[in-house]
N, CA, C and O atoms as a CHARMM CRD file, in Angstrom:
* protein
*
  276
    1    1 UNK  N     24.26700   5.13900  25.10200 PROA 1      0.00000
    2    1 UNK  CA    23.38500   5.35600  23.97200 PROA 1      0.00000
    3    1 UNK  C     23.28800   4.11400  23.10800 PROA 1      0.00000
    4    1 UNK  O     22.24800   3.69100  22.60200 PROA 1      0.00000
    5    2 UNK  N     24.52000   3.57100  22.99800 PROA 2      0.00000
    6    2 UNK  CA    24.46600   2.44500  22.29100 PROA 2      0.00000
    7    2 UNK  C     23.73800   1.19100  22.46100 PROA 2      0.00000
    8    2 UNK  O     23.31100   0.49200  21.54200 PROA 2      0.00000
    9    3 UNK  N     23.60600   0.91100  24.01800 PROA 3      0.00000
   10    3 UNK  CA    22.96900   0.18400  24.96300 PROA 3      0.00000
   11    3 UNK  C     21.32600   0.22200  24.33000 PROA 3      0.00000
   12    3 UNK  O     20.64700  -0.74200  23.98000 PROA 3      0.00000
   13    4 UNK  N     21.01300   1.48200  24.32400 PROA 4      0.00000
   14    4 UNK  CA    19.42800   2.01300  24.04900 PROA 4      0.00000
   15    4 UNK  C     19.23000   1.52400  22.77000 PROA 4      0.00000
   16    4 UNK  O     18.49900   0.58700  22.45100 PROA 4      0.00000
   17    5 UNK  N     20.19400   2.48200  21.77800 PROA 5      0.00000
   18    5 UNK  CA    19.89100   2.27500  20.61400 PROA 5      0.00000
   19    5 UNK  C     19.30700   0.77600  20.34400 PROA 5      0.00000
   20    5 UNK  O     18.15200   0.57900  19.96900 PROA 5      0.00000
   21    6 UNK  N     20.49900  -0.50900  20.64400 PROA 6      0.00000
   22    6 UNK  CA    20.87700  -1.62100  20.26500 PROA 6      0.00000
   23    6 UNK  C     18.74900  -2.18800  20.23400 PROA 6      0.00000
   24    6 UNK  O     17.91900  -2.35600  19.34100 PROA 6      0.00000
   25    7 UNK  N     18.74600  -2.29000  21.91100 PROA 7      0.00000
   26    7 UNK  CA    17.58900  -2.85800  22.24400 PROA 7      0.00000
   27    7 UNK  C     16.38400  -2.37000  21.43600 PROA 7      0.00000
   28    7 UNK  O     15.62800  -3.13700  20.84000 PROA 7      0.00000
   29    8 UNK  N     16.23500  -0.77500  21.46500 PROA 8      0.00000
   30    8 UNK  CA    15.26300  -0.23500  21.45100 PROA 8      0.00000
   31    8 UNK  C     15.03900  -0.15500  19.60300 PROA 8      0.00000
   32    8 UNK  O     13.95200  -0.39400  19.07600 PROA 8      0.00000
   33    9 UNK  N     16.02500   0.14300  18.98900 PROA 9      0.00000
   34    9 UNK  CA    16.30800   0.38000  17.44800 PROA 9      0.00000
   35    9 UNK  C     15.67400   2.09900  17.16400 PROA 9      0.00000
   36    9 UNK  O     14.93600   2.57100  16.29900 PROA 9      0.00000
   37   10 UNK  N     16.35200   2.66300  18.30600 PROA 10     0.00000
   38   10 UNK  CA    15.89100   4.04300  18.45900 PROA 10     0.00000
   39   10 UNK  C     17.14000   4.87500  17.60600 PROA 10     0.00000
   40   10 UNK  O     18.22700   4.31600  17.45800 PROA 10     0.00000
   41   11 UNK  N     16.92600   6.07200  17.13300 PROA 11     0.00000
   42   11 UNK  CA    17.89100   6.71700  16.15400 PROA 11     0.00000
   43   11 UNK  C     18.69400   7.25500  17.26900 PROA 11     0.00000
   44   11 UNK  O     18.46500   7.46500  18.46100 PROA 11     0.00000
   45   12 UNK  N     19.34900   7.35400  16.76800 PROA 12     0.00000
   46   12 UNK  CA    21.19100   8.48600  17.97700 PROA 12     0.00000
   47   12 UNK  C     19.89600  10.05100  17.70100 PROA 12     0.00000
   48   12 UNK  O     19.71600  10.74600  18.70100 PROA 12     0.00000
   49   13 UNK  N     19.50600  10.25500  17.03500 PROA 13     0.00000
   50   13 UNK  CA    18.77700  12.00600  17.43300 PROA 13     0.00000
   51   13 UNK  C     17.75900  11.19200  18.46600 PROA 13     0.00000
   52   13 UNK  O     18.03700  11.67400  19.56400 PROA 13     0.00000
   53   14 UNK  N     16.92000  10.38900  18.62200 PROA 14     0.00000
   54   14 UNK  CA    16.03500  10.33400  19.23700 PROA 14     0.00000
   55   14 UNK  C     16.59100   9.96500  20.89400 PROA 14     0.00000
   56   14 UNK  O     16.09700  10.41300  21.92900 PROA 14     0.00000
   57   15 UNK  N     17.51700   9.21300  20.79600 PROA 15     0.00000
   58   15 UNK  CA    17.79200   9.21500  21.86900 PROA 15     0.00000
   59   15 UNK  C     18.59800   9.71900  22.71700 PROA 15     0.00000
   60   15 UNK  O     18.96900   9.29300  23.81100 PROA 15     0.00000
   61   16 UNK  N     18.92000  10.90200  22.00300 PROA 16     0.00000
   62   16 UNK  CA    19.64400  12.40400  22.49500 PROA 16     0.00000
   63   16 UNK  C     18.79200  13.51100  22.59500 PROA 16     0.00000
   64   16 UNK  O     19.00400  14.54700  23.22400 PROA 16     0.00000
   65   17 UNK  N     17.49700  13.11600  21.71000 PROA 17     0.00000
   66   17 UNK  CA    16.30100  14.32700  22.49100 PROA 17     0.00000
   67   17 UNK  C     15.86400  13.85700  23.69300 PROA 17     0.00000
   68   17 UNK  O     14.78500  14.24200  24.14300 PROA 17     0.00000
   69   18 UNK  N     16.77400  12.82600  24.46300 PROA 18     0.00000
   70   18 UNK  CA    16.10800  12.58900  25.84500 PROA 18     0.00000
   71   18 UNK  C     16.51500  12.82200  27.17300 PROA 18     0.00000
   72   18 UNK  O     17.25800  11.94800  27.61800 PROA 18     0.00000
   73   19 UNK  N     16.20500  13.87200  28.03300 PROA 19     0.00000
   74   19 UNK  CA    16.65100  13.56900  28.97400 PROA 19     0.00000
   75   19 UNK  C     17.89300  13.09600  29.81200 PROA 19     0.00000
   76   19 UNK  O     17.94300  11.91500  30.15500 PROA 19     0.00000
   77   20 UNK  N     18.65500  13.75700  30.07200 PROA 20     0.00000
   78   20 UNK  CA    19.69300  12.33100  30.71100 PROA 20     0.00000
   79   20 UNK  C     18.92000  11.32500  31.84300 PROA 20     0.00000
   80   20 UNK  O     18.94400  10.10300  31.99100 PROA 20     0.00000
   81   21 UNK  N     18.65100  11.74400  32.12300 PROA 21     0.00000
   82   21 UNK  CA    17.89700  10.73200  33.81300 PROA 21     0.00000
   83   21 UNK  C     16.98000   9.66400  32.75700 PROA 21     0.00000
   84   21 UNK  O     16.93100   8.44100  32.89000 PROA 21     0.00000
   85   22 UNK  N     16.21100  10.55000  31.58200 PROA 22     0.00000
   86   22 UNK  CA    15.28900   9.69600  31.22300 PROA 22     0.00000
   87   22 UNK  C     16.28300   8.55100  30.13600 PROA 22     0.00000
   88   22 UNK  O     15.84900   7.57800  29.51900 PROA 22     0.00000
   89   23 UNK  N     17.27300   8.91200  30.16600 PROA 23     0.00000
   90   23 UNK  CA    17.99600   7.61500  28.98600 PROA 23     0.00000
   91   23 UNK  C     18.85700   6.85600  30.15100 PROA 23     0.00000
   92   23 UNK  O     19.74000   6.04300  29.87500 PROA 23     0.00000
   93   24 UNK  N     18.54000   7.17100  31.32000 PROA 24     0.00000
   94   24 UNK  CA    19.68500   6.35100  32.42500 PROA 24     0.00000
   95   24 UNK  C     18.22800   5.52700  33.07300 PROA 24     0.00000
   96   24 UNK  O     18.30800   4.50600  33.75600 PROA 24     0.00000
   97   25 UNK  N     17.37100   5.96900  32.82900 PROA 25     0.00000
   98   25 UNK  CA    16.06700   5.38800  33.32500 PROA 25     0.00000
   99   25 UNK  C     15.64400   3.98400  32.29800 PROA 25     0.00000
  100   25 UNK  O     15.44800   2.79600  32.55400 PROA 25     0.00000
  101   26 UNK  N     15.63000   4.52100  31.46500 PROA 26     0.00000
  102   26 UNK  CA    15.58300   3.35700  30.02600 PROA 26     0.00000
  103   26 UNK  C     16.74500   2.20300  30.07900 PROA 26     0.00000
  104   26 UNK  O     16.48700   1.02000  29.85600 PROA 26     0.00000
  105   27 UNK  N     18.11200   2.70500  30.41300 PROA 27     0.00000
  106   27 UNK  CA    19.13500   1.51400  30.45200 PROA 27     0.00000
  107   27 UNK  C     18.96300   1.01000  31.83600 PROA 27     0.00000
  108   27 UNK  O     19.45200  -0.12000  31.85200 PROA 27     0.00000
  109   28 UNK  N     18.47800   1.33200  33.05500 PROA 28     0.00000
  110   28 UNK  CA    18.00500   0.36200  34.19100 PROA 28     0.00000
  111   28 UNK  C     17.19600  -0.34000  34.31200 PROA 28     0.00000
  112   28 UNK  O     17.04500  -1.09200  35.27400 PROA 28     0.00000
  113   29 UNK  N     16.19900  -0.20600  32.94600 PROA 29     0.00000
  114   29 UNK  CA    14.86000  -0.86900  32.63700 PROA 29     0.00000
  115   29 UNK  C     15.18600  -2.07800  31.85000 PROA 29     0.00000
  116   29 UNK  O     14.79200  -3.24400  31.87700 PROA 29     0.00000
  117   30 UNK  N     16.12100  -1.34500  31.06800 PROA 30     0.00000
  118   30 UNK  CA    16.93300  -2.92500  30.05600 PROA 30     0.00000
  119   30 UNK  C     17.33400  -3.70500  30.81400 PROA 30     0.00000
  120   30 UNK  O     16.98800  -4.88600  30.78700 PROA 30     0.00000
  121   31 UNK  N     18.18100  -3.19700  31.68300 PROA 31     0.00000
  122   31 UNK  CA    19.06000  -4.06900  32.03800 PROA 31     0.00000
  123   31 UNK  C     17.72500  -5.33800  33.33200 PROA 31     0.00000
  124   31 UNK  O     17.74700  -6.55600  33.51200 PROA 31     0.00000
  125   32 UNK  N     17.15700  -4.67000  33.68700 PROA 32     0.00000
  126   32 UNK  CA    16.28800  -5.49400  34.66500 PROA 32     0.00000
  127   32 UNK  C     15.39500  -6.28300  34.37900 PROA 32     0.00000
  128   32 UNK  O     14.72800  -7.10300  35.01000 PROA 32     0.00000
  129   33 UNK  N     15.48000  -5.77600  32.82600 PROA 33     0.00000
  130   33 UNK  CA    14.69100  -6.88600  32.24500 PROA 33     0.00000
  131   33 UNK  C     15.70000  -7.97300  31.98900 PROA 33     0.00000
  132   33 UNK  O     15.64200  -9.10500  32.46800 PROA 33     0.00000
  133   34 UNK  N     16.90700  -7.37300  30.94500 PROA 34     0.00000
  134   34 UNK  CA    17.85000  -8.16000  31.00900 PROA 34     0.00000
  135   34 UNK  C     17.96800  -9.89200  31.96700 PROA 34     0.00000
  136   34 UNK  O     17.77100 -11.09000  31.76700 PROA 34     0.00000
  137   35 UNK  N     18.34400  -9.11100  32.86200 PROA 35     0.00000
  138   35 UNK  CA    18.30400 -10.06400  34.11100 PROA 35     0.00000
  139   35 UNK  C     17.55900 -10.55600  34.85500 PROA 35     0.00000
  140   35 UNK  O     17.84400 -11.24300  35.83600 PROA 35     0.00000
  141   36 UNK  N     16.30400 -10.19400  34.38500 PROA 36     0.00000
  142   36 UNK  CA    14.65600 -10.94200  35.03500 PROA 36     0.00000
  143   36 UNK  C     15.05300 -12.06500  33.51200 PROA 36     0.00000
  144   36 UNK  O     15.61500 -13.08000  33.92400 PROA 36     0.00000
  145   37 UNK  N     14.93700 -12.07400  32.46000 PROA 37     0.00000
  146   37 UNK  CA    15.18200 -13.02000  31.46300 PROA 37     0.00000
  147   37 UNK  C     16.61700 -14.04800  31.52200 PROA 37     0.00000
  148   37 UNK  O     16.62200 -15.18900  31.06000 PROA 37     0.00000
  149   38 UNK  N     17.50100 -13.56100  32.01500 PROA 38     0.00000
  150   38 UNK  CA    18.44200 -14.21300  32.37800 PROA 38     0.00000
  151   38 UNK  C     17.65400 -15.95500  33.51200 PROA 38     0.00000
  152   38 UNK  O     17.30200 -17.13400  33.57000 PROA 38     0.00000
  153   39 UNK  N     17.85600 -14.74900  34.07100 PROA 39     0.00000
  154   39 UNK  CA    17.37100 -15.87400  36.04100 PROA 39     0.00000
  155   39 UNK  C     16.29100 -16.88800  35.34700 PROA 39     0.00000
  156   39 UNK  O     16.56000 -18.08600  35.43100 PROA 39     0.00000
  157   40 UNK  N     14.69400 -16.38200  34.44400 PROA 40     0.00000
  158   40 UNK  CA    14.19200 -17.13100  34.37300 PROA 40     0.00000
  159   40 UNK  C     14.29100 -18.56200  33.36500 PROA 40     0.00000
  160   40 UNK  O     13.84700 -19.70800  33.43200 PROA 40     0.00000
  161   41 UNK  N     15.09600 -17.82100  32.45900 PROA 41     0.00000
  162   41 UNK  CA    15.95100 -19.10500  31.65800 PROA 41     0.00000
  163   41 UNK  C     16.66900 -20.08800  32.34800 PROA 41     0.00000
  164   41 UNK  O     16.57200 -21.26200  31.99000 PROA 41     0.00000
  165   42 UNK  N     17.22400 -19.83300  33.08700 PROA 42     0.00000
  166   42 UNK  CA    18.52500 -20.63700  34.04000 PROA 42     0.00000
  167   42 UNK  C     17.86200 -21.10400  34.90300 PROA 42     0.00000
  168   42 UNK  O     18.44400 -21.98100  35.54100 PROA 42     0.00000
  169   43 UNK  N     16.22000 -20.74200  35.39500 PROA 43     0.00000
  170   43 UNK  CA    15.85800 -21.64800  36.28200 PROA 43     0.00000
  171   43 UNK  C     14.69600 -22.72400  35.30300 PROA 43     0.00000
  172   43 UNK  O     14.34400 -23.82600  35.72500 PROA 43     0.00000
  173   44 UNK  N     14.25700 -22.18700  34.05500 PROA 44     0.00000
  174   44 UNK  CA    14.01200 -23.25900  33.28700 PROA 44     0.00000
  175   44 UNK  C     14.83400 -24.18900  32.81100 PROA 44     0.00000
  176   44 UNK  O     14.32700 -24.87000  31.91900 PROA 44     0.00000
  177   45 UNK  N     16.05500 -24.48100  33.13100 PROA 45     0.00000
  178   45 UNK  CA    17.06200 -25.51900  33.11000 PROA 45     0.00000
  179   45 UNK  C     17.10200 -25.90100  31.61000 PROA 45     0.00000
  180   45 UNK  O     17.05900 -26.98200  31.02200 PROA 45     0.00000
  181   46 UNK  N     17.25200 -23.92700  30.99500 PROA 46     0.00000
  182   46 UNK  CA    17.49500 -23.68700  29.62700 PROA 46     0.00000
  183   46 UNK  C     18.74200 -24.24300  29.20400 PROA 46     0.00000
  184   46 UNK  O     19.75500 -23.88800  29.80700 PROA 46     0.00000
  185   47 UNK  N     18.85200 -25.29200  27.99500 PROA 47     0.00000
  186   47 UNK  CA    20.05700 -26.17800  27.50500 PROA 47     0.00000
  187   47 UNK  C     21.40900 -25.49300  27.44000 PROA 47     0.00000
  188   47 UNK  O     21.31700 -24.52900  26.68000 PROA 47     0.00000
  189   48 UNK  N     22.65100 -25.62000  27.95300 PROA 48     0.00000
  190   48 UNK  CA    23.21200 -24.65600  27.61300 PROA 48     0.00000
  191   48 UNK  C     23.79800 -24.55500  26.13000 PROA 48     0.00000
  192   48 UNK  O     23.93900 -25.62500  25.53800 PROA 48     0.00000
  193   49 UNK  N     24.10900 -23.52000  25.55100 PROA 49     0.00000
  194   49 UNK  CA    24.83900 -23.36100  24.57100 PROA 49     0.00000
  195   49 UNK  C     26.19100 -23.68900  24.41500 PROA 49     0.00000
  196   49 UNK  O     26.70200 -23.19700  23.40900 PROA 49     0.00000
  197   50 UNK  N     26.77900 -24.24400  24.98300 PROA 50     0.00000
  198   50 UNK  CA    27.97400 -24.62000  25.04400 PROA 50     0.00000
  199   50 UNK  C     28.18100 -26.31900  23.83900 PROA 50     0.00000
  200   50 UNK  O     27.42800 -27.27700  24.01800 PROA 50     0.00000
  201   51 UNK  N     28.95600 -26.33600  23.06500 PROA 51     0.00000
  202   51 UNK  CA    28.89000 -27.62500  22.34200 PROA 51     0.00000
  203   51 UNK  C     29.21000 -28.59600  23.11800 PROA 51     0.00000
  204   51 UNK  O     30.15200 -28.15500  23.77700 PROA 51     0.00000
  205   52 UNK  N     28.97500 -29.77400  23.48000 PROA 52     0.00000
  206   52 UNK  CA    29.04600 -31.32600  23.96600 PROA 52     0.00000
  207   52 UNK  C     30.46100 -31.65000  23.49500 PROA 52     0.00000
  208   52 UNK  O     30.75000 -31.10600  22.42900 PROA 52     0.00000
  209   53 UNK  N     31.42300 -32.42300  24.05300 PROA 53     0.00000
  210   53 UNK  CA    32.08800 -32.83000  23.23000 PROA 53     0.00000
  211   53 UNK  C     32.36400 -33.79400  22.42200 PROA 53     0.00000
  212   53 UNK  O     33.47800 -34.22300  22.12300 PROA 53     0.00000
  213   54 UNK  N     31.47100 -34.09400  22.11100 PROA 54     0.00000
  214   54 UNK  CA    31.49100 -35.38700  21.15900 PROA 54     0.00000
  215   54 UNK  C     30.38300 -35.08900  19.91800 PROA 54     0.00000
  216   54 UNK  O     30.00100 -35.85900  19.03600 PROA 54     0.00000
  217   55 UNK  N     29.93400 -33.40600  20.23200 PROA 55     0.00000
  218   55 UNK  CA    29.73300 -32.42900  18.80000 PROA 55     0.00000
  219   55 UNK  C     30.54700 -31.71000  18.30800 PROA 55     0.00000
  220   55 UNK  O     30.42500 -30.95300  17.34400 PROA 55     0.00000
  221   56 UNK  N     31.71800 -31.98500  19.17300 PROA 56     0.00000
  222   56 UNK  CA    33.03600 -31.02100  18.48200 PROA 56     0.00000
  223   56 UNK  C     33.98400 -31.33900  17.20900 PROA 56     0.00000
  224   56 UNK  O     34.93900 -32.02300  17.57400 PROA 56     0.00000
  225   57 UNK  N     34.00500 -31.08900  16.01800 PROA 57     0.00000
  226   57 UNK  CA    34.85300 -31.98600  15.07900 PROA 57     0.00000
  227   57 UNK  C     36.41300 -31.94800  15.55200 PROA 57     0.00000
  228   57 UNK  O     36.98100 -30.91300  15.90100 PROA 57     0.00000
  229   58 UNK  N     36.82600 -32.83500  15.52300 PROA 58     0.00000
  230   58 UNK  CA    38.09000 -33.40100  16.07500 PROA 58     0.00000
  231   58 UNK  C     39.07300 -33.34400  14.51600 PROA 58     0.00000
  232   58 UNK  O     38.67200 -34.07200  13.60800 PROA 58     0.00000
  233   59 UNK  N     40.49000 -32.36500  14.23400 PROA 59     0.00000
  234   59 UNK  CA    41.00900 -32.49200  12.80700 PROA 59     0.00000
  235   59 UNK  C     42.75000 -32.96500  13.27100 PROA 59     0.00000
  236   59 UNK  O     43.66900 -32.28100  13.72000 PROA 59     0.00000
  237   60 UNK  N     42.67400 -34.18300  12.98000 PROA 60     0.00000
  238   60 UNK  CA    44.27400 -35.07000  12.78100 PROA 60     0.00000
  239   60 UNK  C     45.00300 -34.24300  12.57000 PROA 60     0.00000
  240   60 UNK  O     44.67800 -34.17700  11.38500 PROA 60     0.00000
  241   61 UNK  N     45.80300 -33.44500  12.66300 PROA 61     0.00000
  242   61 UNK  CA    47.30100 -32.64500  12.44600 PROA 61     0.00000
  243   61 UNK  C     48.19100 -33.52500  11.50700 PROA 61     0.00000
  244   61 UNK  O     48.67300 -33.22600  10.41400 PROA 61     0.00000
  245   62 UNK  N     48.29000 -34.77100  12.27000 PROA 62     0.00000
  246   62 UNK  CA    49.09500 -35.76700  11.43600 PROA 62     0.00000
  247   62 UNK  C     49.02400 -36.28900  10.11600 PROA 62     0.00000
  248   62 UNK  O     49.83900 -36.73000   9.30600 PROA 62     0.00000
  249   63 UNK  N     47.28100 -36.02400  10.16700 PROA 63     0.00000
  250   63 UNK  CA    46.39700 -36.66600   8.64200 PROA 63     0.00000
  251   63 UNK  C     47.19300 -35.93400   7.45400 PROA 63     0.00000
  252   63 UNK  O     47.56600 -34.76500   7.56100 PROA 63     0.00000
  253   64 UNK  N     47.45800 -36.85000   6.12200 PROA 64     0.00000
  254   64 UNK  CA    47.40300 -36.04900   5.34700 PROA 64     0.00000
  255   64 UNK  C     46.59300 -35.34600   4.46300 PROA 64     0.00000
  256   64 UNK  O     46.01400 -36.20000   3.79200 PROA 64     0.00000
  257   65 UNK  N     46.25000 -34.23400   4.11200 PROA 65     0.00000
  258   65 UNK  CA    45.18500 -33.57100   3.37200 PROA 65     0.00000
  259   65 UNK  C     45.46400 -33.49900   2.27900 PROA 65     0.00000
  260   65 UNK  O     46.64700 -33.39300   1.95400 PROA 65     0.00000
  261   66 UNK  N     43.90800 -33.55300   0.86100 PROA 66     0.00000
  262   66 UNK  CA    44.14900 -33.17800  -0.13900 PROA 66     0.00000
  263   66 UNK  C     43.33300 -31.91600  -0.52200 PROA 66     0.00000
  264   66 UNK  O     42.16400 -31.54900  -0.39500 PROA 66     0.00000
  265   67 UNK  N     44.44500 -31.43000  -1.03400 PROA 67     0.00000
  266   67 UNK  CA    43.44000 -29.87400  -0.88200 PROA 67     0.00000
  267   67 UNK  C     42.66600 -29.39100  -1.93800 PROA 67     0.00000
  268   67 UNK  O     42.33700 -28.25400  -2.27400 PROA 67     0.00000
  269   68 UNK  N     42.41600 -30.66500  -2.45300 PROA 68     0.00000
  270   68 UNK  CA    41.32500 -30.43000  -3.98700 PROA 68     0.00000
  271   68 UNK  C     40.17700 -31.43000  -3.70100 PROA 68     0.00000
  272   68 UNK  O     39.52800 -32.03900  -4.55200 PROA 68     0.00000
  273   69 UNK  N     40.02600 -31.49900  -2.24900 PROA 69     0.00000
  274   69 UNK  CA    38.48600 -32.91300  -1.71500 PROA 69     0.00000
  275   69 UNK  C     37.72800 -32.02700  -1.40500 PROA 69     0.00000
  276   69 UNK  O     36.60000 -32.29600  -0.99100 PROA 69     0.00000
């Protein structure tokens, strides 16, 4: 339900006036979309989200800090 809700922004009554088959029908639809959007990102050689490392801030342990800067 949560699955539904999330995507759809459907109420918990609405998506308990449904069907079971028809709310197991709706989360195979997500999900295939899901993963039709997945594949086609990844074959648009979509950037990954992952930070670079040399965008990572790097913090000295050793440094001393002032804790009023």
């Amino acid at each position: 339900m949560a699955f539904i809700a999330y995507y759809f922004n459907w109420s918990h009554d609405e998506i308990l006036s449904l069907p079971h088959e028809e709310r197991k029908q709706w989360c195979e639809e997500i999900s295939r979309i899901n993963e039709q959007m997945n594949q086609e990102g990844a074959n648009a050689g979509a950037p990954s989200v992952e930070p670079q490392m040399d965008e990572v801030p790097v913090l000295d342990l050793d440094e001393e800090m002032d804790p009023f800067e």
